[in-house]
Backbone atoms as SQL, in Angstrom:
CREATE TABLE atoms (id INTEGER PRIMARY KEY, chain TEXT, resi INTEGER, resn TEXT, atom TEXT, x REAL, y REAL, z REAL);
INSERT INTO atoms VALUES
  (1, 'A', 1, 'UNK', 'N', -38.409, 2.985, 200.381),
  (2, 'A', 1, 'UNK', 'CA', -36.977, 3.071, 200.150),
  (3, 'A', 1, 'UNK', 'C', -36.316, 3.751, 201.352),
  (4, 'A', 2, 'UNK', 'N', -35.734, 3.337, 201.984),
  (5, 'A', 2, 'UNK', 'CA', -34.659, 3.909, 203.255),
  (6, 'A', 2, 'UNK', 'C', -33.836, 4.935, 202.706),
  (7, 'A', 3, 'UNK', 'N', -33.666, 5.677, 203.314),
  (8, 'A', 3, 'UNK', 'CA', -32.850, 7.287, 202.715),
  (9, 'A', 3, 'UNK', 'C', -31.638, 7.315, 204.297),
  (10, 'A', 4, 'UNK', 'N', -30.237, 6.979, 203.611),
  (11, 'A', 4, 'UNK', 'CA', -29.361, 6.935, 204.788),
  (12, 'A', 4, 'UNK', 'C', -28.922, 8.408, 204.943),
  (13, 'A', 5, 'UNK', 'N', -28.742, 9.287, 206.272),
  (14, 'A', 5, 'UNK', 'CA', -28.775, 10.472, 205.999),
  (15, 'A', 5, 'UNK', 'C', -27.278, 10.229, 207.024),
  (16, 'A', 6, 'UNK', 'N', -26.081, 10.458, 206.434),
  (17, 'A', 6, 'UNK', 'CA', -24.804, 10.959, 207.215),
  (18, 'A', 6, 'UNK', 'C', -24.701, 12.630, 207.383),
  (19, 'A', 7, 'UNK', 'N', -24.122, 12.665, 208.665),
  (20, 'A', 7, 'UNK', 'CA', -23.774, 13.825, 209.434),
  (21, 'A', 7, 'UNK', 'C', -22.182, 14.330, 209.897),
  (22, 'A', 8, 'UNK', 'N', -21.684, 15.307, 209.555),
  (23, 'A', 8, 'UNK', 'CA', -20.112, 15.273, 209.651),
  (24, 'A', 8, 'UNK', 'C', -20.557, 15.508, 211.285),
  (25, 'A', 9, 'UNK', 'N', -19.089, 14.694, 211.590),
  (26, 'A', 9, 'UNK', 'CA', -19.148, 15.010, 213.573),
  (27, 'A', 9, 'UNK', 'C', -17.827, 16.154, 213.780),
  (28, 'A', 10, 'UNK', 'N', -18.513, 17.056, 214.829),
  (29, 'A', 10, 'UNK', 'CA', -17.175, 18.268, 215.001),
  (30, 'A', 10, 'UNK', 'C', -16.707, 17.980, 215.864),
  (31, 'A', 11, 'UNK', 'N', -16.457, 16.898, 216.466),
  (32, 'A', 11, 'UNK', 'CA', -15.864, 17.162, 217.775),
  (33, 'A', 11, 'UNK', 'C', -14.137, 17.299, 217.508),
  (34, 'A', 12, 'UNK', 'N', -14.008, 17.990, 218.422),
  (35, 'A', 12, 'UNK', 'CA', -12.271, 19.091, 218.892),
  (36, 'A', 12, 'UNK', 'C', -11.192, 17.718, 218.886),
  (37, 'A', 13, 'UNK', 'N', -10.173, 17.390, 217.849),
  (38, 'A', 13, 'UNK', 'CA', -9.308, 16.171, 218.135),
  (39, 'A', 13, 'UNK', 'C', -8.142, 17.351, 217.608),
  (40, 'A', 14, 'UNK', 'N', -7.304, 17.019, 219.080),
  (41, 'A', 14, 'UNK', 'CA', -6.096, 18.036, 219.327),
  (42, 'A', 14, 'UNK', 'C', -4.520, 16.705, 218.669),
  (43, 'A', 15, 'UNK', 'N', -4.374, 16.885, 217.740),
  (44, 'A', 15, 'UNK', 'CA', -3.248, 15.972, 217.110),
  (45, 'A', 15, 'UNK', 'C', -2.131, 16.512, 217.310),
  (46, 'A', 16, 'UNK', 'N', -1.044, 15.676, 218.357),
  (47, 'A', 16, 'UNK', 'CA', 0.083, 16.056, 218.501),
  (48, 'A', 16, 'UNK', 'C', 1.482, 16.772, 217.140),
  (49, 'A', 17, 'UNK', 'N', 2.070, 17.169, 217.469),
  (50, 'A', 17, 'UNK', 'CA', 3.132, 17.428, 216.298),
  (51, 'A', 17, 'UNK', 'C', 4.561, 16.542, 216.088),
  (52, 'A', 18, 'UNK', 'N', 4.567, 15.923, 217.575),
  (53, 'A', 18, 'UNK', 'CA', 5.682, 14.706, 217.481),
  (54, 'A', 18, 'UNK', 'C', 4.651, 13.577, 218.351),
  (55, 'A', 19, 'UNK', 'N', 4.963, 12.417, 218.197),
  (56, 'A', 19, 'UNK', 'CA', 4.563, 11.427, 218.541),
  (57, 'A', 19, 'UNK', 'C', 5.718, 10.257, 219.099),
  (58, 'A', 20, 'UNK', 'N', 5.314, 9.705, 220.533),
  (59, 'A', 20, 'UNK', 'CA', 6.637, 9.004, 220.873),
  (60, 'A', 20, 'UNK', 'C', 5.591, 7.527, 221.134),
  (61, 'A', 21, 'UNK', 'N', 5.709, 6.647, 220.290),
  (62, 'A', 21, 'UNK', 'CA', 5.543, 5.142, 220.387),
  (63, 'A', 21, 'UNK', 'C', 6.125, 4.312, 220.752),
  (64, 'A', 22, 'UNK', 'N', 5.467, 3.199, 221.609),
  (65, 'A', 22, 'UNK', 'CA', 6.458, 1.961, 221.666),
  (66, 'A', 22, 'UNK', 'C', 6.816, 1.485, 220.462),
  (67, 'A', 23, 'UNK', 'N', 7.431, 0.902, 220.237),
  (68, 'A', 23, 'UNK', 'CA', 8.389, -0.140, 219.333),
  (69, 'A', 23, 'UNK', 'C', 7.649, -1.638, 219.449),
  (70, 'A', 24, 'UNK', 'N', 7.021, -1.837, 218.187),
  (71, 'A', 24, 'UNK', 'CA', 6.364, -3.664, 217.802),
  (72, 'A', 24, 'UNK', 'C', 6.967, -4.723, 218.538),
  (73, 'A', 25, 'UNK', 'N', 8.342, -4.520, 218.182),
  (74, 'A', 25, 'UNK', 'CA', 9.176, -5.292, 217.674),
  (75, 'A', 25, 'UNK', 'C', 9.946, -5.303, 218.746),
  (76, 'A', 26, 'UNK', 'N', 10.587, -4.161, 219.473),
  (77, 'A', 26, 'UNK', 'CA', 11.852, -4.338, 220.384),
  (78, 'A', 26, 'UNK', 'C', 11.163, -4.066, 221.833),
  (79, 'A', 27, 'UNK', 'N', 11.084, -4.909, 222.849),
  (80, 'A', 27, 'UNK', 'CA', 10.159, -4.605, 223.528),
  (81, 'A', 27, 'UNK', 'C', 11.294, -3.594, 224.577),
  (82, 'A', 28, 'UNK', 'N', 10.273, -2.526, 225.383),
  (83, 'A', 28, 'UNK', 'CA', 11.115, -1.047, 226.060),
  (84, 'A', 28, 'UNK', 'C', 11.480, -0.424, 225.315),
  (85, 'A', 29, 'UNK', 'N', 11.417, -0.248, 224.013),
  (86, 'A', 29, 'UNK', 'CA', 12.078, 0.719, 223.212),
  (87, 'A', 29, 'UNK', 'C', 10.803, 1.681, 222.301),
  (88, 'A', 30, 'UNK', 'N', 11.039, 2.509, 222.065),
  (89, 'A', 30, 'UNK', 'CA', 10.337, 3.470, 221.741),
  (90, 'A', 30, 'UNK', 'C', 10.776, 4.201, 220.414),
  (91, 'A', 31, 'UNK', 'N', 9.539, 4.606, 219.368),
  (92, 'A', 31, 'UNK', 'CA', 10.004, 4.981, 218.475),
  (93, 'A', 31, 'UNK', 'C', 9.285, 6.644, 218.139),
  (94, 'A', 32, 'UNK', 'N', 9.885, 7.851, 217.896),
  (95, 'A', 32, 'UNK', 'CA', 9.509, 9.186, 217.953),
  (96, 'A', 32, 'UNK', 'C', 9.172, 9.539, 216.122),
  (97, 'A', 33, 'UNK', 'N', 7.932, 10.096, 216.513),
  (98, 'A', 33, 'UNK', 'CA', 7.415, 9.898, 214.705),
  (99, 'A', 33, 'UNK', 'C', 7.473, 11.728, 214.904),
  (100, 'A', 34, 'UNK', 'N', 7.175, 12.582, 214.262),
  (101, 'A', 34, 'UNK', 'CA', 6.588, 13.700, 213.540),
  (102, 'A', 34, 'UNK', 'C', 5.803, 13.915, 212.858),
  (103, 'A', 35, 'UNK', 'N', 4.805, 14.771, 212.785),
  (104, 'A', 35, 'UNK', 'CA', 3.667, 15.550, 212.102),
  (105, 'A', 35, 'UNK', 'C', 3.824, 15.843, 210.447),
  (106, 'A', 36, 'UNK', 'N', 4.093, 15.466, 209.514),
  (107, 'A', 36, 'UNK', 'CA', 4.453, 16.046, 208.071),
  (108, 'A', 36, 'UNK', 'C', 3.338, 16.591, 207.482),
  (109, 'A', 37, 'UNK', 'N', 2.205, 16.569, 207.821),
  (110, 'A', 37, 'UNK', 'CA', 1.299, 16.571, 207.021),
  (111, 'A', 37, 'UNK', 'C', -0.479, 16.131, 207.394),
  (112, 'A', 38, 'UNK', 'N', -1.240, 16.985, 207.070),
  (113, 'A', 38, 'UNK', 'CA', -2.829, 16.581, 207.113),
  (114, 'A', 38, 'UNK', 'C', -3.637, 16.150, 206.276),
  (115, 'A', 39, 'UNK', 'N', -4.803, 15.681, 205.473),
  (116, 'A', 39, 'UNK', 'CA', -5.653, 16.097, 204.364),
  (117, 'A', 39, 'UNK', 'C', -6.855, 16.820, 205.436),
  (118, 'A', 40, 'UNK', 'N', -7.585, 17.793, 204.815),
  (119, 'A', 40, 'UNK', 'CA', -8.142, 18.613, 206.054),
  (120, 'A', 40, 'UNK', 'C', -9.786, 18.847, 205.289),
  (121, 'A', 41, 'UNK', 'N', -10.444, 18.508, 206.206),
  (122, 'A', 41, 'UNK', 'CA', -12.369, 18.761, 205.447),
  (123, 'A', 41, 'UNK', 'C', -12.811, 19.752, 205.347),
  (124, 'A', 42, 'UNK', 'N', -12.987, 20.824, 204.831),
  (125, 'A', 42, 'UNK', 'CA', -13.605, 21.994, 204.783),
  (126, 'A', 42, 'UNK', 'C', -15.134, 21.846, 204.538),
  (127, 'A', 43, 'UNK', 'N', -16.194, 22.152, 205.448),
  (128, 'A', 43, 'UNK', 'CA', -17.667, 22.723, 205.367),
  (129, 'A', 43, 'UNK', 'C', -18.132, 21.738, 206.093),
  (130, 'A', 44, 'UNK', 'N', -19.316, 21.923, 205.450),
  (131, 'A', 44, 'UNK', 'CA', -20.537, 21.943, 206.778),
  (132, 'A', 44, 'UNK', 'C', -21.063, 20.106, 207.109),
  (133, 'A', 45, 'UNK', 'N', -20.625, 18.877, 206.190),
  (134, 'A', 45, 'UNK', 'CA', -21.332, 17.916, 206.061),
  (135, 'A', 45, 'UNK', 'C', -20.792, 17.056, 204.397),
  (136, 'A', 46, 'UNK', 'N', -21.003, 15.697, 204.930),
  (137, 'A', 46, 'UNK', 'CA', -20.072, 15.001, 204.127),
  (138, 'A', 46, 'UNK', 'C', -20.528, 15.171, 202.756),
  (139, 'A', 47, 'UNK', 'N', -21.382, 15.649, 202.207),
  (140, 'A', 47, 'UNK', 'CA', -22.061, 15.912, 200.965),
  (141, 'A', 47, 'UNK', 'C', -21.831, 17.751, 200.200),
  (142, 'A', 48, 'UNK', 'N', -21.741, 18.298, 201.183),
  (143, 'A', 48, 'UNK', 'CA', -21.242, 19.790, 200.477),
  (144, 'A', 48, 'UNK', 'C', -19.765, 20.202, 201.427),
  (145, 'A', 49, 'UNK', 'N', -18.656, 20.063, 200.719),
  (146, 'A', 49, 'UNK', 'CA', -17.790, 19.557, 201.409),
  (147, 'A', 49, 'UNK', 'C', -16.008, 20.338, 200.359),
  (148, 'A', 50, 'UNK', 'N', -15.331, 19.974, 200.824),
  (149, 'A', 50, 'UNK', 'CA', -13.682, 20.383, 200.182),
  (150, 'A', 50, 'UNK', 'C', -12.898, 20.056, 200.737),
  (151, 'A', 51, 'UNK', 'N', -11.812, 19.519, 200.400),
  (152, 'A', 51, 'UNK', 'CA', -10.827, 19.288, 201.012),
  (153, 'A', 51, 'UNK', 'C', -9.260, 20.020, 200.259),
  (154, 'A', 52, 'UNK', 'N', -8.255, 20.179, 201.682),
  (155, 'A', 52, 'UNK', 'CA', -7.017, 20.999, 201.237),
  (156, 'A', 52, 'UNK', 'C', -6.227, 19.902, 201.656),
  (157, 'A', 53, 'UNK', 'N', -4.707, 20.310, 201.722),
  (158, 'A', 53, 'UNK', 'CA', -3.872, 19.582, 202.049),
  (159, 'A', 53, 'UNK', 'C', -2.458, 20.362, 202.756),
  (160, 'A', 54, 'UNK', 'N', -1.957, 20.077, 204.027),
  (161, 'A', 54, 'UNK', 'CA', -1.088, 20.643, 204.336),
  (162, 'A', 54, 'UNK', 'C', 0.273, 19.799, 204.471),
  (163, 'A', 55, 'UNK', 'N', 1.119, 20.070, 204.241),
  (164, 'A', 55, 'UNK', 'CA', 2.374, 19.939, 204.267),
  (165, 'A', 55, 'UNK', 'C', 3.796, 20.468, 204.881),
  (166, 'A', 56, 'UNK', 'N', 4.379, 19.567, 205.811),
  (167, 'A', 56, 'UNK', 'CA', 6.039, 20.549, 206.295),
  (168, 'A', 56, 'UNK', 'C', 7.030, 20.028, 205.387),
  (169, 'A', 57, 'UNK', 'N', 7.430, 21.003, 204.697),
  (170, 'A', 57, 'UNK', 'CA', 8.240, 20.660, 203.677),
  (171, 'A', 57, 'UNK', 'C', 9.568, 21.863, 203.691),
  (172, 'A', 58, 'UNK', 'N', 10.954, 21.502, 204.150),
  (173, 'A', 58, 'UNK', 'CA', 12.106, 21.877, 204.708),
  (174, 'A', 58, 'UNK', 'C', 11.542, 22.705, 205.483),
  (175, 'A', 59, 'UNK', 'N', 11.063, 22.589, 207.003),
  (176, 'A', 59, 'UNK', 'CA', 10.395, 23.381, 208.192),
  (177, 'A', 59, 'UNK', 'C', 9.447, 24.444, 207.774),
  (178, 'A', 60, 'UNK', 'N', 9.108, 24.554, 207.008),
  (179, 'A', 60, 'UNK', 'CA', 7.976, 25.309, 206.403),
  (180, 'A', 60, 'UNK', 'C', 6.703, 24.608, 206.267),
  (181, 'A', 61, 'UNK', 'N', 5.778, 25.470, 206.955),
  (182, 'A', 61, 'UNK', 'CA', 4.119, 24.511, 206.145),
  (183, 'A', 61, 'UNK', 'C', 3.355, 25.497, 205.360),
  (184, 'A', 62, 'UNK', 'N', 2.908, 24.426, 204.605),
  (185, 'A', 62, 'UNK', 'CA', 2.374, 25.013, 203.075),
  (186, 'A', 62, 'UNK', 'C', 1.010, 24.283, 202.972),
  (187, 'A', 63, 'UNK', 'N', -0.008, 25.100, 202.277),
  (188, 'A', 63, 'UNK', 'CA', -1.292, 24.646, 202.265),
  (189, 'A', 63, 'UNK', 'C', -1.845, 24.708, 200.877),
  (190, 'A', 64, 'UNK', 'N', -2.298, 23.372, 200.558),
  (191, 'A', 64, 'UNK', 'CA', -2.187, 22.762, 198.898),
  (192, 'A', 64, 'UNK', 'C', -4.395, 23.244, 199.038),
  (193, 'A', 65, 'UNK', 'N', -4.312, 24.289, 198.057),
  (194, 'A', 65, 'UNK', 'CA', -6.050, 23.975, 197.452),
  (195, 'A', 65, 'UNK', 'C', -6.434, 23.709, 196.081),
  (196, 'A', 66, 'UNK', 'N', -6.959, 23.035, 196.125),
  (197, 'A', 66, 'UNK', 'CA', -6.605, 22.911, 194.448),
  (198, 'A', 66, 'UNK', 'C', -5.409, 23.667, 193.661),
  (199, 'A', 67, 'UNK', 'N', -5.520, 24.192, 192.831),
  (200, 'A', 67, 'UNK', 'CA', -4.379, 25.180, 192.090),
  (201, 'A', 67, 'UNK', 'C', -3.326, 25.781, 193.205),
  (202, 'A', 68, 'UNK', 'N', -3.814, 26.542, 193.970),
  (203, 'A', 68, 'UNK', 'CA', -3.155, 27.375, 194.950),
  (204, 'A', 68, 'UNK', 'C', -2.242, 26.681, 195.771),
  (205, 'A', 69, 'UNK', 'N', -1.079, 27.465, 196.123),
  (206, 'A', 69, 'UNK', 'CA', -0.428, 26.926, 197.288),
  (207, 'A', 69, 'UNK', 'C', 0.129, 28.064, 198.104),
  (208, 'A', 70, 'UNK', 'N', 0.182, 28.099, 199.008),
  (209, 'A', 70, 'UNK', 'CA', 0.797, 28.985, 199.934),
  (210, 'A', 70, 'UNK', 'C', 1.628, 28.773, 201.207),
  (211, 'A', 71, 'UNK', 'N', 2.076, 29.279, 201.892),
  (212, 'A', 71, 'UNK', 'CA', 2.746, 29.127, 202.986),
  (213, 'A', 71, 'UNK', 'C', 1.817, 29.598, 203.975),
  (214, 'A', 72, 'UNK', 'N', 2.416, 28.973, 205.500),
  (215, 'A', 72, 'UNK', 'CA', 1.447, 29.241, 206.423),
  (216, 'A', 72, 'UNK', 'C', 2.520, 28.866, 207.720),
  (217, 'A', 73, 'UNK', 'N', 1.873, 29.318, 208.688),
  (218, 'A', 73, 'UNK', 'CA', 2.594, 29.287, 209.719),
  (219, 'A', 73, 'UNK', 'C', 2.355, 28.536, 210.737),
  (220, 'A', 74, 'UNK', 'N', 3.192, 27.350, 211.813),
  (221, 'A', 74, 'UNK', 'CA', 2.835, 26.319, 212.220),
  (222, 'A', 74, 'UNK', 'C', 1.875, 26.242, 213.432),
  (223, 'A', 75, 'UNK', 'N', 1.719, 27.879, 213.681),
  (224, 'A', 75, 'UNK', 'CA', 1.041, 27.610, 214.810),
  (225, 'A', 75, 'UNK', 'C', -0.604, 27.418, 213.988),
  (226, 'A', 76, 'UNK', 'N', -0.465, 28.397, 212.906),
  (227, 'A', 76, 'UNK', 'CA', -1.959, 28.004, 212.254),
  (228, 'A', 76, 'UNK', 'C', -2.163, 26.452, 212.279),
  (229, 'A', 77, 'UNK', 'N', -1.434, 25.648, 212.294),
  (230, 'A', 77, 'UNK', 'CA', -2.107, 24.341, 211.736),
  (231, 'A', 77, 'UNK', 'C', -3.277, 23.758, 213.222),
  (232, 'A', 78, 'UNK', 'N', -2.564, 24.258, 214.207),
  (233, 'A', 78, 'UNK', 'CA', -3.653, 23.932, 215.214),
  (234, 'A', 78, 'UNK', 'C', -4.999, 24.545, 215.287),
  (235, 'A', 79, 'UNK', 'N', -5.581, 25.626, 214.042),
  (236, 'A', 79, 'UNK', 'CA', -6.838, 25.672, 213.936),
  (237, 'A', 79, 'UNK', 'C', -7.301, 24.488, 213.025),
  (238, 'A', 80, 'UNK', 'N', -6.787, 23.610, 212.550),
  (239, 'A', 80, 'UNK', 'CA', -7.510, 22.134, 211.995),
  (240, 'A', 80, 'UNK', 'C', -7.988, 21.304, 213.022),
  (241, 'A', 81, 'UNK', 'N', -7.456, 21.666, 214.102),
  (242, 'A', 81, 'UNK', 'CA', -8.065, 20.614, 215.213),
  (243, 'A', 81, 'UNK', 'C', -9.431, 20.545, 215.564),
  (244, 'A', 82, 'UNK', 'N', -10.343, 21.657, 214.584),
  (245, 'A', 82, 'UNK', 'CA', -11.727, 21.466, 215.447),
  (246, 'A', 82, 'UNK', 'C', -11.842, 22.491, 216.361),
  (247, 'A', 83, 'UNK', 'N', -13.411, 23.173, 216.422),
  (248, 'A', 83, 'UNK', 'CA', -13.541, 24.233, 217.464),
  (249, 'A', 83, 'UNK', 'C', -13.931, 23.173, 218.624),
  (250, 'A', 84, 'UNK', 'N', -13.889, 23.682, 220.132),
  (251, 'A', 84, 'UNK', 'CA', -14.243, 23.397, 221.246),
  (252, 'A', 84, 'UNK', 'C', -15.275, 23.647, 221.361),
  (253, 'A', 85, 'UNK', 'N', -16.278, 23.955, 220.643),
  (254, 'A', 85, 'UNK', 'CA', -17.567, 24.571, 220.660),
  (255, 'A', 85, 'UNK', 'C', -18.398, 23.862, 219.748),
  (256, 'A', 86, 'UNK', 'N', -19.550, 23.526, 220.385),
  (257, 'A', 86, 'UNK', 'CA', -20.247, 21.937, 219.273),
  (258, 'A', 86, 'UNK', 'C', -20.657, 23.130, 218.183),
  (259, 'A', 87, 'UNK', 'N', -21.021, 24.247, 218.060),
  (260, 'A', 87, 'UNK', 'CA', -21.567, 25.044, 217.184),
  (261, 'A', 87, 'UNK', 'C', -20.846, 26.142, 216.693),
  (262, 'A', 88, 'UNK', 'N', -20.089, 26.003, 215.580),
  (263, 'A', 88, 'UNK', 'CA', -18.557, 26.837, 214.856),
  (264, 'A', 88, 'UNK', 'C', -19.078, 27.402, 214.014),
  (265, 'A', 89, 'UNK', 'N', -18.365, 28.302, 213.674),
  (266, 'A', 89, 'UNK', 'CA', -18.912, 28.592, 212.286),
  (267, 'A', 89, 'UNK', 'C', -17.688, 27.844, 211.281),
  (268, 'A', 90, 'UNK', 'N', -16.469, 27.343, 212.455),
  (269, 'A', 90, 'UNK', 'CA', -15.222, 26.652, 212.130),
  (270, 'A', 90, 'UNK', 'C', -16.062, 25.196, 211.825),
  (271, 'A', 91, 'UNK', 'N', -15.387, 24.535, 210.234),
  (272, 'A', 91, 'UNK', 'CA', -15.415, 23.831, 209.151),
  (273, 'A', 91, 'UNK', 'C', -14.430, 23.113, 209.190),
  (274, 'A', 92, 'UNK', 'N', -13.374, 23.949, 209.584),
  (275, 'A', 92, 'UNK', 'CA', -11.968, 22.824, 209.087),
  (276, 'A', 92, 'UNK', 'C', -11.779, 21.798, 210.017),
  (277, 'A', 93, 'UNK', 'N', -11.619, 20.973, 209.511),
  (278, 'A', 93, 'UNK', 'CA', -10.864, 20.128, 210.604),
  (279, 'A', 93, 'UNK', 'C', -10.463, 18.516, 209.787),
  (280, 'A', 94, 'UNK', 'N', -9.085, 18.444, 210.693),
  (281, 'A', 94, 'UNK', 'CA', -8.113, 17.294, 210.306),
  (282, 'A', 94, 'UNK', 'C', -8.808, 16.062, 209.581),
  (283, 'A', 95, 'UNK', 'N', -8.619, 15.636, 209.213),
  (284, 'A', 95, 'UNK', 'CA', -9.209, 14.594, 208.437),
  (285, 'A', 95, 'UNK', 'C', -7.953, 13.342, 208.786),
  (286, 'A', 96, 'UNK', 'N', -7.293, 13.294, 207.566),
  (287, 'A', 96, 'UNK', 'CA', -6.293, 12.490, 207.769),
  (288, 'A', 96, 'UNK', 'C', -4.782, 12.689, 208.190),
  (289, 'A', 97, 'UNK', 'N', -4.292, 12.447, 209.130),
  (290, 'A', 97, 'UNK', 'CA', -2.712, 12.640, 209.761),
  (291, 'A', 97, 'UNK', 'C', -1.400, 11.815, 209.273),
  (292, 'A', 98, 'UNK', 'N', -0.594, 12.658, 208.667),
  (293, 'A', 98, 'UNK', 'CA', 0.636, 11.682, 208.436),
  (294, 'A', 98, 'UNK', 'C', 1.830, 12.025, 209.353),
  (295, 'A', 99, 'UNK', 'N', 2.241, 10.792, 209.563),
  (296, 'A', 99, 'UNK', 'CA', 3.415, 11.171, 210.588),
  (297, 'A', 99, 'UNK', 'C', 5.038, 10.419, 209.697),
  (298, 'A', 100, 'UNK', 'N', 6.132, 10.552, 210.207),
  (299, 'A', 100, 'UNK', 'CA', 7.173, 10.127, 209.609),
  (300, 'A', 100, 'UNK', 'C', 8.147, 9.816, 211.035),
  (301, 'A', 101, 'UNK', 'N', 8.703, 8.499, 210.969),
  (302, 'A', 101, 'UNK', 'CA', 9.618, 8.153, 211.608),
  (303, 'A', 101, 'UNK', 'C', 11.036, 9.301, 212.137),
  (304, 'A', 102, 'UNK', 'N', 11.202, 9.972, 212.861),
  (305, 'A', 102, 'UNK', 'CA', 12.573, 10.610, 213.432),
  (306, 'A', 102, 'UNK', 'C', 13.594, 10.014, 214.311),
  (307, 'A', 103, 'UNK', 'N', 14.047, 9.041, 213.421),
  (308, 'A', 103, 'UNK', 'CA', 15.080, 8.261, 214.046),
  (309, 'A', 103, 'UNK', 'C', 15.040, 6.899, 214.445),
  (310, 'A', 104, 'UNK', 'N', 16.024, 6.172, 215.110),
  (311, 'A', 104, 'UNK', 'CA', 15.235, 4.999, 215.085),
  (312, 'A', 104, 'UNK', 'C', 14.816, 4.708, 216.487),
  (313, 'A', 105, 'UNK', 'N', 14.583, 3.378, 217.020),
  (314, 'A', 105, 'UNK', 'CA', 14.084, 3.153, 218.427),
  (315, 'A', 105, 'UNK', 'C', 14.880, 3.762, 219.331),
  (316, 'A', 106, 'UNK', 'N', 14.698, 4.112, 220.492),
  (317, 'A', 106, 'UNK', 'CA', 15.432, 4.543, 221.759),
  (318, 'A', 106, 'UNK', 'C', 14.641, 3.822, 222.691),
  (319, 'A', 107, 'UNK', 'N', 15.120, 3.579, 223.917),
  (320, 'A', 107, 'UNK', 'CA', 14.675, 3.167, 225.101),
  (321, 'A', 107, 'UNK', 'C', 14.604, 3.934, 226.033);
């Protein structure tokens, strides 16, 4: 019987807080998104594992754990990015990124 053994990967992914894209659709034009939000992995490997959730909600970020919620401050969110160091004792890191449209295309 084959035994598939997955491994969480740490490597350091530095996720911007605004994002400026081209535009699909309008070609030269550009569209500027924002950061609202993470789902974030806590521990060591995809099998003993947790996840939180952060949120900017009216310029405030707030960090969802199960029951709990709290406030937090934006520079904290850049410890989700992952240590620079293949060997952390740092766990957290970004999982999934949501961004939100700020406005519409510009050129």
């Amino acid at each position: 019987m084959n035994s598939i053994r997955y491994k969480k990967l740490s490597y350091r992914v530095v996720f911007p807080l605004e994002l400026k894209l081209r535009d699909t659709v309008e070609p030269y034009t550009y569209v500027e998104y924002s950061h609202f939000a993470v789902v974030v992995h806590v521990g060591s490997g995809p099998n003993h594992c947790h996840y939180v959730s952060l949120k900017k909600s009216h310029n405030h970020w707030l960090i969802f754990d199960d029951e709990n919620v709290g406030m937090i401050e934006e520079s904290s969110v850049q410890t989700f990015f992952g240590s620079s160091q293949e060997y952390s004792s740092n766990t957290d890191y970004g999982y999934i990124l949501f961004y939100e449209s700020i406005g519409g295309p510009t050129k």
